[in-house]
LUMKELO-560249 format. One record per residue (C-alpha): x, y, z. Coordinates in steps of 0.1 Angstrom, whole numbers, plus 5000, padded with zeros to 4 digits. Example, Ala and Ser with C-alpha at 12.3 -4.5 7.8 and 13.67 -1.06 7.14 Angstrom:
REM LUMKELO-560249
512349555078;513749895071;
This chain:
REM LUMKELO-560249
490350195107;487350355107;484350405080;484950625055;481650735029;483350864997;482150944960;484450754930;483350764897;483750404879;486750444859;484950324825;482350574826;484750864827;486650704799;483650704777;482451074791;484651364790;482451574809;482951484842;480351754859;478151524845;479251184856;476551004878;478450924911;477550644933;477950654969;480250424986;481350325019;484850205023;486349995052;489949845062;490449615083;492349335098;491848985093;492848705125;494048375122;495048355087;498448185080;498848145044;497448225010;494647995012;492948115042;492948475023;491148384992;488548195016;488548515037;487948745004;485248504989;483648505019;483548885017;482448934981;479948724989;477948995010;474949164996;476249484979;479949454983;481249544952;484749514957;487049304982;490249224987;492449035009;496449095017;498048795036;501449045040;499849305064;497049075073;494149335063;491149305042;489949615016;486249635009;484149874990;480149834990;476850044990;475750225018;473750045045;476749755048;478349775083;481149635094;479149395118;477849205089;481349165071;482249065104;479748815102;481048685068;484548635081;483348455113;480948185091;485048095074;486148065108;488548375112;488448705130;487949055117;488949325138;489149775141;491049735172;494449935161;497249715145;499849795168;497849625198;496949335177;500649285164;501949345198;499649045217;500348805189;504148895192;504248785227;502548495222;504448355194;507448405216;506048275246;505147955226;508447935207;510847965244;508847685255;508847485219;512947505221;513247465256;511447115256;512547025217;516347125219;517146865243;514646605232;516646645197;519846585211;518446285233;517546165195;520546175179;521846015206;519345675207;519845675169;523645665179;523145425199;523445535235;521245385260;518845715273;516045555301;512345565291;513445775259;509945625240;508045765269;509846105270;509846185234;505946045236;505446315263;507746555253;506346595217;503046605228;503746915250;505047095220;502446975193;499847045212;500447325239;503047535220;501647415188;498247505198;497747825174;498547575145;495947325156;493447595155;494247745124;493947345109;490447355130;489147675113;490447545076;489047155082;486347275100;485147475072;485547195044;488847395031;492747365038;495847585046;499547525058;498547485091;496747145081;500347025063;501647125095;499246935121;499146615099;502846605098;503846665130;501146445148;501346145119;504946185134;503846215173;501645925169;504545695160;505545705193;502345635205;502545315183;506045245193;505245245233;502145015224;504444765210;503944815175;507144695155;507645065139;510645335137;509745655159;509646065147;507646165179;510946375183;510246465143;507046595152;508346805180;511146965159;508647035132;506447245153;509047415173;511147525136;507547595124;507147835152;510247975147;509348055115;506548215122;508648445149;511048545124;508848665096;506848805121;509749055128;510749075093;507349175088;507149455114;510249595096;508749635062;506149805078;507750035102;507750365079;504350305073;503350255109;505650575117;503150775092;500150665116;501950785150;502051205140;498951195144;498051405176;496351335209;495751655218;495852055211;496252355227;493252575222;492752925230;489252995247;489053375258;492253445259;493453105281;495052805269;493452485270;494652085258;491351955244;491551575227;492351625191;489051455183;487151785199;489252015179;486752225149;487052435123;487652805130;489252705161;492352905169;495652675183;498852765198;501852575191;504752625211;508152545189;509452185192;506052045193;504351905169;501252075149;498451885160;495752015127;496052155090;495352545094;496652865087;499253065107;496453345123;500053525142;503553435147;506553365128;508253055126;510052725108;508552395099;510152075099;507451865072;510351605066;508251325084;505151425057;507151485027;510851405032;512351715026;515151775055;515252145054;512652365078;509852545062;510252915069;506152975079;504553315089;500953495090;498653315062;501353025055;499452715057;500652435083;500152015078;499051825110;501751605120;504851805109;506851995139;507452395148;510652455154;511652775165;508753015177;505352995188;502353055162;498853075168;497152825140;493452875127;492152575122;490652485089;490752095084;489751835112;489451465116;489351265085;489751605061;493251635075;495851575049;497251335071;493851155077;493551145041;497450985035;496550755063;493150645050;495250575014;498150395025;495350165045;493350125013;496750054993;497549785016;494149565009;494249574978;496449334951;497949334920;496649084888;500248844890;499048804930;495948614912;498648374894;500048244930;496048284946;494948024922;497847794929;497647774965;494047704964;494347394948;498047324958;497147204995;494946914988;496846824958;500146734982;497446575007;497146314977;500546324969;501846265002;499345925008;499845854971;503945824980;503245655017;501245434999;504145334971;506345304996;504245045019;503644824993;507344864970;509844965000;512244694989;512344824956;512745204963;514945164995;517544934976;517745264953;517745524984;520345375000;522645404970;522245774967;522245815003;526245765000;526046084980;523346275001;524646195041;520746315054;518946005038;517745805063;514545635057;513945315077;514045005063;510244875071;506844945053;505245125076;508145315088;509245455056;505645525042;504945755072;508545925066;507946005031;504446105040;506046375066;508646475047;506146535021;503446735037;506346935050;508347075025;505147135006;503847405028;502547705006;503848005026;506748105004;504248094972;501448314996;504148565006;506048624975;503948894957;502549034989;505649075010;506949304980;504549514980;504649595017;508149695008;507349904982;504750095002;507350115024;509750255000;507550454984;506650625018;509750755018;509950874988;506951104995;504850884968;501350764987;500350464962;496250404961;496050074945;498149804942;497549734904;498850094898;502349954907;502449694883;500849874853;503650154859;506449954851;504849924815;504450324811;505550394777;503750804776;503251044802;501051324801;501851624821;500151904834;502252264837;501452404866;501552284896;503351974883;506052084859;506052414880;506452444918;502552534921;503052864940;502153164914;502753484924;501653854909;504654004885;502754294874;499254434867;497354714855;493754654873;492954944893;493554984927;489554984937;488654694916;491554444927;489954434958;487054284940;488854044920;491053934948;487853864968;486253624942;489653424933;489353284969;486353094961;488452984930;489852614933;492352714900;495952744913;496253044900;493553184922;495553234952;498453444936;495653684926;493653634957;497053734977;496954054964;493854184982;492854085019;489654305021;486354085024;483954194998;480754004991;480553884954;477253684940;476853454915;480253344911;480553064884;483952884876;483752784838;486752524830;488652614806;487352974805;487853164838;485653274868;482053444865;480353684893;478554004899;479254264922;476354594925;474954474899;477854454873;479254154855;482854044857;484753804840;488353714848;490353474826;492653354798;492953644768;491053554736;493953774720;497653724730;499153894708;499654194727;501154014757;503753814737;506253974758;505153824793;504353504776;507853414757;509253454792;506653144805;504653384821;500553324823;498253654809;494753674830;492253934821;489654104842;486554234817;483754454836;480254474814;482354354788;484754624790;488654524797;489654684823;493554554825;495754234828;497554034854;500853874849;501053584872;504653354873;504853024885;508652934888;509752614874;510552284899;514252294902;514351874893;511551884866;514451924840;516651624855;513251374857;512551514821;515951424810;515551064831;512550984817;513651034782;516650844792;513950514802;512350574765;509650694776;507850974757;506351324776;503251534762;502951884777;499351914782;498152264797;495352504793;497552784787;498552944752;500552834732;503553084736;503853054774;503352664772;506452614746;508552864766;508052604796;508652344777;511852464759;513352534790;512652204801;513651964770;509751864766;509451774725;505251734727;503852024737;499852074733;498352424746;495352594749;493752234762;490252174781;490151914801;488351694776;491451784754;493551604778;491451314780;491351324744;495551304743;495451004763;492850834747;495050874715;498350734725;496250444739;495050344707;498750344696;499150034723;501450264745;500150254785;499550644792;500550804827;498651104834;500351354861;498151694875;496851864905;494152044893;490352014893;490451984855;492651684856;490651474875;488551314844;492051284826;493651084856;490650844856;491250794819;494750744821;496350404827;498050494861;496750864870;499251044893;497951354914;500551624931;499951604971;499451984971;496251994950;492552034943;490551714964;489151614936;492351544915;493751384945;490851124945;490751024909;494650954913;496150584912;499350714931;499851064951;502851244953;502951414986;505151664975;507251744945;506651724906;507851514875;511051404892;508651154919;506951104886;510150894874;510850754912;507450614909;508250414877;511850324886;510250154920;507350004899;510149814876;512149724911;509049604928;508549374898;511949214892;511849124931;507848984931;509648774895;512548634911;510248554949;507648374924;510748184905;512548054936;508747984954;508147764924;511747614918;511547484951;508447314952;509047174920;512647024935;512046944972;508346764963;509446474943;512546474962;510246404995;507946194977;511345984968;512445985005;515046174996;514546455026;514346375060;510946545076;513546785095;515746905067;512446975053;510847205079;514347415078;513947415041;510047525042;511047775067;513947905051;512447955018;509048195032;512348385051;514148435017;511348595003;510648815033;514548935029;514248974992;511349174992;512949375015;515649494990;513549704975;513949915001;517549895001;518749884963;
């Protein structure tokens, strides 16, 4: 979790200008980390308004799911001073890796709950047994003892996380959790000292020890809706084998550089993003993009860090290291993803602020009623307690006030309410993993489930992105030129035409206009090679969705290439699937006219616009906004990037230009239009889960509150019901994974 310095263009500002060479980018540094010692929603909002307010943070976020805290701010903030900020609200930030963090706190939470059960099972059963009516020696002074040992030795992470919250003139479930359970402890205190009052020191035992339990369970519940994402983090190599004069050597991954050359032998795994310099071989990329067959590879073919080489040895030239890897980058994204929330999260975040000290009041307001009108309320308990076998509150003032007070600051505990929106989205990330969608921001998922336009780009998106040379009438001598100034060119087409020439010849001057081609000069003459102003004379190429480029020397023609970039073999299923959803699809492209509606009769695609600059696009979206409809923008070139900014939810193919990729709300690692759809489908999933976790969150506070406030719920039934209700909406969210 390291800090990252990026450029990102306020979304507004490329709304309102189309040009975006001429945006003013601010600098930015970005961090992710994780937060210690939070336990419920509460303890994250103080966390994240602790962190916004640092000097120049812009932007933070805090998720209570995966425990980790998003922030963007100018550059000169460090981590040490956000560290600070956490510290001063009594929690922990930390870089150390996530694994190692999740691993020590796994062992203690199971370490404290062998030793919670191991005292509190049979101090329960000695319990049941007094109330019975069996004669057990010293029982006051065992459950005294007893109770203590779990409260406040296996108990002891909950004391400190009611510490940090009291400490700090705030509140969290931990504090329901330490007043309930020691209100209950010191019973028996009050019991051994003669005081004429029922004991729960047992109570206060068994609360701890289920709370524990609890915690140990969605602990594990967590690590499994994060396991793909985790599993994304471990390709990531140690080491490489480079070749220095001829000899193999393993250098750490983090000494690798550009231009280095690296063997891989087959069944290892490729360590860097390069190009095959020799050898011939397949790729498994299934872990990166999910595709199950191998990738045949040979001399030029480019190869993805983290995927594996399967069946002969390849020497790889390296051109992408550290955070510039591809996996770096989906690694940095899913991190960034996972700090950040959606807008319904801030529904439940305002809640749970105010929703601890309100059942405080609640809880002394009912001990109190009950102190002062026990005859009246128990004479009306006791009748429904024929129906309801668990009502049991004792039949003395103070008894029964510091029952219902238990009961009550126990079955109020906000953890389901915390969880619910946040433990869906980890599933979704999750799911979305593995459908090869990386998604940047959290909002992103809930806006898409609203999508009623998409605006598409051709190729690279509609298209499988890979052009290649049909024909051409260039001469020989001048190709080489052309092919030579295409691979500065960051337009897809560039490397089909690039391919056709390997010789090195040094061009000057180049300048790529958008919308218009490439400009250079070579010996003093002037090339230009783009679109035809005239298409009329290649009408044949184009009906057959075929793209025209001209090369023009001193303003003379001197021939035409025909490039072909075949179609996606799902793009006409996902068109037909979207269509299906209501959902209406604008073919947006630069090319003409006559190739574009060849594509998009092939495809089904009713809206076709052609022949458009990137402010065109932009322009298209801004129109169907005005309608009311929210607009989905999917490309992966450099002249997309202004139009995914504009766009309600942009969408950027894995495969593209940087630039794209960064101005993109979600990023399909690899495919077209059909993750397109898989993206919305999982948006409208994700939703109806985070709806039904918020419903049943609420329901059950709204239920189990009065009914502990009415001493209807003994303080055990409702720590299995607090407990049991954060679990549900752990295994919910998790059926987003599994529908």
């Amino acid at each position: 979790m390291e800090r990252a310095v990026y450029r990102e263009s306020d979304k507004n500002s490329v709304i309102n200008n189309s040009n975006s060479d001429t945006e003013d980018e601010n600098k930015y540094v970005k961090f992710s980390f994780k937060i210690l010692g939070m336990t419920c929603a509460t303890c994250a909002k103080n966390v994240e308004r602790a962190l916004n307010k640092v000097e120049d943070v812009s932007f933070a976020a805090v998720n209570l799911a995966t425990e980790t805290a998003f922030v963007i701010a100018e550059e000169g903030v460090t981590f040490e001073v956000l560290k600070q900020a956490v510290a001063k609200v009594g929690y922990e930030a930390s870089q150390e890796a996530s694994e190692s963090i999740e691993q020590k706190r796994y062992q203690d939470t199971k370490r404290a709950l062998f030793w919670a059960l191991v005292i509190t099972l049979p101090l329960s059963i000695a319990m049941f047994l007094h109330m019975l009516g069996f004669y057990i020696p010293y029982f006051e002074v065992i459950e005294f003892v007893a109770g203590g040992v779990v409260i406040f030795y296996s108990g002891r992470s909950t004391i400190r996380g009611a510490w940090i919250a009291l400490s700090h003139f705030h509140t969290n479930m931990d504090v329901l959790i330490f007043l309930g359970a020691t209100a209950s402890w010191l019973t028996a205190g009050l019991a051994l000292l003669g005081v004429p009052i029922v004991s729960f020191g047992a109570i206060g035992a068994m609360i701890v020890a289920l709370h524990i339990t609890g915690r140990y369970i969605e602990s594990r519940l967590r690590d499994k809706a994060t396991k793909e994402i985790r599993s994304l983090i471990k390709l990531q190599a140690r080491e490489a084998r480079v070749i220095v004069e001829d000899k193999e050597v393993m250098v750490p991954i983090d000494a690798v550089k550009e231009n280095f050359l690296v063997l891989v032998k087959p069944g290892e795994r490729i360590p860097v993003d390069g190009v095959i310099e020799e050898g011939v071989s397949s790729v498994d990329e299934s872990m990166i993009t999910g595709e199950a067959i191998p990738v045949a590879k040979e001399k030029g073919s480019f190869v993805t860090g983290g995927s594996i080489n399967l069946t002969g040895p390849i020497k790889v030239l390296v051109t992408k290291v550290g955070d510039d890897t591809f996996l770096s980058k989906m690694i940095d994204l899913v991190q960034d993803a996972q700090g950040t929330k959606v807008p319904l999260q801030a529904l439940a975040d305002r809640i749970t602020l105010f929703f601890v000290p309100t059942i405080v009041f609640l809880a002394l307001l009912a001990s109190l009623l009950w102190y002062f009108n026990g005859d009246v309320f128990y004479s009306y308990v006791f009748k429904i307690g024929h129906i309801l076998p668990w009502i049991a509150v004792p039949n003395d003032p103070i008894s029964s006030a510091i029952f219902v007070l238990v009961a009550t600051l126990v079955i109020a505990c906000p953890c389901a309410l915390g969880l619910a929106t946040p433990m869906a989205l980890v599933a979704a990330a999750g799911e979305a993993y593995k459908l090869g969608l990386i998604i940047r921001n959290a909002e992103a998922i809930q806006t898409t489930k609203d999508i009623g336009v998409i605006v598409t780009d051709k190729t690279g998106t509609l298209t499988e992105g890979n052009p290649v040379v049909t024909y051409y009438t260039v001469p020989e001598d001048e190709l080489k030129i052309v092919a030579a100034a295409e691979r500065q060119s960051n337009h897809p087409l560039a490397k089909a035409i690039s391919a056709l020439e390997k010789t090195e010849v040094e061009v000057e001057g180049l300048e790529e206009r958008t919308g218009e081609g490439i400009f250079f000069k070579y010996q003093g003459n002037d090339y230009k090679v783009g679109k035809p102003e005239v298409t009329e004379a290649y009408s044949k190429f184009l009906e057959e969705g075929k793209t025209v480029v001209e090369v023009w020397k001193n303003g003379k023609l001197l021939g035409f290439i025909v490039i072909e970039d075949p179609i996606r073999s799902d793009s006409k299923e996902a068109v037909q699937a979207l269509y299906d959803e209501g959902i209406t699809i604008v073919m947006a492209t630069g090319d003409n006219p006559i190739t574009a509606k060849a594509v998009a009769d092939r495809l089904g695609i009713k809206e076709v616009k052609a022949g458009v600059h990137p402010e065109g696009k932009l322009d298209i979206i801004r129109f169907w906004q005005k309608t009311g409809k929210k607009v989905m923008m999917a490309g992966d070139g450099m002249n997309d990037a202004a139009a995914l900014k504009g766009a309600d939810v942009g969408v950027a193919i894995g495969s593209g230009a940087d630039l794209a990729i960064d101005s993109a709300d979600i990023v399909i690692v690899k495919g077209g239009l059909a993750k397109v759809a898989k993206s919305i489908l999982l948006s409208r999933k994700t939703f109806k889960v985070i709806r039904q976790n918020l419903f049943w969150a609420f329901l059950y506070n709204i239920v189990a509150i009065p009914m502990a406030m009415a001493g209807m719920l003994h303080p055990a039934i409702a720590e299995v019901a607090m407990a049991m209700s954060s679990i549900s909406v752990v295994l919910n969210s998790l059926r987003i994974k599994g529908d």
